[in-house]
N, C-alpha and C positions, 0 to 999 in steps of 0.2 A: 956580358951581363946586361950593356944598354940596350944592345940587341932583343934580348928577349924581355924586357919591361916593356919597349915600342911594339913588340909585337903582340905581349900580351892586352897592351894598352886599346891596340891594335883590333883584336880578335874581340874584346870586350864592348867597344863601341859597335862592332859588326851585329853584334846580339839585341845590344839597345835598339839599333834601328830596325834590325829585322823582327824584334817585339813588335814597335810601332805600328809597323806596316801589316801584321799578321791581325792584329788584335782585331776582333769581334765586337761592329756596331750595330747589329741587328738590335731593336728594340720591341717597333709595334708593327702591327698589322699594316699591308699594304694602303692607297688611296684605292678606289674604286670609280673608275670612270665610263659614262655612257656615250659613245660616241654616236649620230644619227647619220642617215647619209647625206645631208646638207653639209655634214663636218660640224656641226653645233658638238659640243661637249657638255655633261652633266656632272659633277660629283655627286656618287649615291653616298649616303648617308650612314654613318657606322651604325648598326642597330647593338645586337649580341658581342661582344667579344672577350673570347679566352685565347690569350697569347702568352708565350714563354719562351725568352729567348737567355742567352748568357748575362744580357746587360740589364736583364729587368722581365716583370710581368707587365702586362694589360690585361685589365678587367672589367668587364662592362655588361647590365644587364638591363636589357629592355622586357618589361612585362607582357603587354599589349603593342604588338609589333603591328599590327592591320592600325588602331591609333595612332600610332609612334608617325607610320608613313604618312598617312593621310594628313599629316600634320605637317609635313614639310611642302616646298614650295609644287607644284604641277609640273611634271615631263611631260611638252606637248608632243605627240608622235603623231603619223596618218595609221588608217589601216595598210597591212599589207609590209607597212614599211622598215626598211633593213638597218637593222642595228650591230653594235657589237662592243663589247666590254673589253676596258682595257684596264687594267693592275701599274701602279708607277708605285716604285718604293717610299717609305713613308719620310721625306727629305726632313719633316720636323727634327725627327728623333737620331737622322744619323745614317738612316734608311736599311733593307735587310737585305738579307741574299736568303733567295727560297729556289729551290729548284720542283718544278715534278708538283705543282699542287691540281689537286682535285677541286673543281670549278663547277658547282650546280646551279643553274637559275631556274625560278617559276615567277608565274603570274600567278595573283587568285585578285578574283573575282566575288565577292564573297565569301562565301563558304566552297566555292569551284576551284580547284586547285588546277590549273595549267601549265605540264614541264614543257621548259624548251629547251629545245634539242639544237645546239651549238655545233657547229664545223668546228675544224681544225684552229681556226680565226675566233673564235670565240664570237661568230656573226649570227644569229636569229631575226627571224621575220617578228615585228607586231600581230597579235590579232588581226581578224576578220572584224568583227566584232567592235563597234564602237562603246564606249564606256571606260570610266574611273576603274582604273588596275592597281595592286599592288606589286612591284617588283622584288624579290627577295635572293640575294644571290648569294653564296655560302662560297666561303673559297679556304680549302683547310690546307695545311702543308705540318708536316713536322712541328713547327713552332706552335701549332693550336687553328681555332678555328674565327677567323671574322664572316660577320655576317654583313650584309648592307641592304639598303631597302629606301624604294621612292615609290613617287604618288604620279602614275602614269594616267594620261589622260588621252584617249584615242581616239580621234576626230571621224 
């Protein structure tokens, strides 16, 4: 009979830890990072977001997104020059696991809408073009969709 109290005492502890370690901390939306080829790094800026994960929602809505950006500080870029976006989990909240998201960026220009077309690397050239950009990049997965957005400046 001790025998199986120990073991059930046993198998019972096996569960709590293997709970622990399973459990689900996906919260919010990724960081969004603009890497340049100097190595400089950006944080873009959360504009839109609808997120839903097990541990909670994120909600956030930006009206005026071409304001919104132009309100935040300057990304100085050259023309020509080679970028590339990077996703780091969002360590505030606990951070997520996403697999397999769909990753869109544009520039506009005013009223000019500019897609960029990303490698494998998630790497794009700058404009041609000198002039005040907005950055807009949408990255959706399962959990919902964050948007981000900076005020590129192109020398």
């Amino acid at each position: 009979m001790r025998k199986v109290s120990w073991l059930s005492i046993g198998v019972f502890l096996i569960f709590i830890v293997t709970a622990c370690i399973a459990e689900d901390y996906d919260v919010g939306p990724p960081t969004a990072h603009l890497y340049a080829e100097n190595a400089s790094s950006v944080r873009l800026t959360e504009a839109n977001i609808s997120w839903a994960s097990s541990s909670g929602d994120v909600s956030k809505t930006v009206d005026d997104i071409w304001e919104f950006a132009l309100s935040q500080k300057d990304i100085n870029a050259s023309r020509n020059e080679k970028v590339f976006l990077d996703f780091e989990e969002n360590k505030e909240n606990g951070g997520d696991i996403w697999t397999n998201p769909t990753i869109a960026a544009n520039l506009w220009k005013e009223e000019q809408k500019l897609e960029l077309k990303m490698n494998e690397n998630r790497e794009f050239e700058m404009p041609k073009s000198t002039g005040r950009y907005v950055l807009e990049v949408t990255f959706t997965t399962s959990s919902g969709t964050a948007q981000y957005v900076g005020s590129i400046l192109v020398k």
